[in-house]
C-alpha positions, 0 to 999 in steps of 0.5 A: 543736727547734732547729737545731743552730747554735742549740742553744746559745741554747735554753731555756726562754724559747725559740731566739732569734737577734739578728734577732729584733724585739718587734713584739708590743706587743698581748702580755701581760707573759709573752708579752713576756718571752719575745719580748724575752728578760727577766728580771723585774728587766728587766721591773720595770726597764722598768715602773720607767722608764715610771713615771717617766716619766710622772711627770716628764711629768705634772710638767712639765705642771703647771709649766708650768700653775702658772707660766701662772697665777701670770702671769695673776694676777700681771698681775691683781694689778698691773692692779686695783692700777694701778686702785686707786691711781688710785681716790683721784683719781678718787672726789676728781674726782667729788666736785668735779664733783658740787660744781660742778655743784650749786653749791657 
């Protein structure tokens, strides 16, 4: 039983006072209801908030993942690209090398 200055904040979630913490994080989802006190539209409420959060998590993880590699391909692309402009010459200087060198 409660004692009587309690009595009022009795019932079947049980007697509570406001100095009471949730120090139970090993507690199932009943037993948490009870030490915090909630309804189950808290409950889902709460769930729903963790959900999302890990989702924008998990998001921002793979953003920043999709930028690095657009970086990474985008400085590829541009360096294979400087290479190949510079392929022209360097098959034309070849080929007079190899005309000067055999003579011709």
């Amino acid at each position: 039983m409660p004692s009587p200055g309690l009595s009022g904040l009795s019932g079947e979630l049980g007697p509570w006072t406001r100095s009471d913490r949730a120090e139970f994080y090993h507690a199932g989802t009943h037993a948490q209801q009870w030490f915090l006190r909630l309804d189950q539209a808290d409950v889902e409420a709460v769930q729903y908030a963790v959900k999302l959060g890990s989702w924008v998590r998990s998001g921002v993880k793979w953003a920043l993942r999709a930028f690095w590699f657009f970086t990474a391909g985008l400085g590829a692309a541009l360096t294979i690209g400087e290479n190949l402009q510079k392929l022209p010459g360097m098959i034309s200087g070849t080929l007079s090398a190899l005309r000067g060198l055999f003579g011709g």
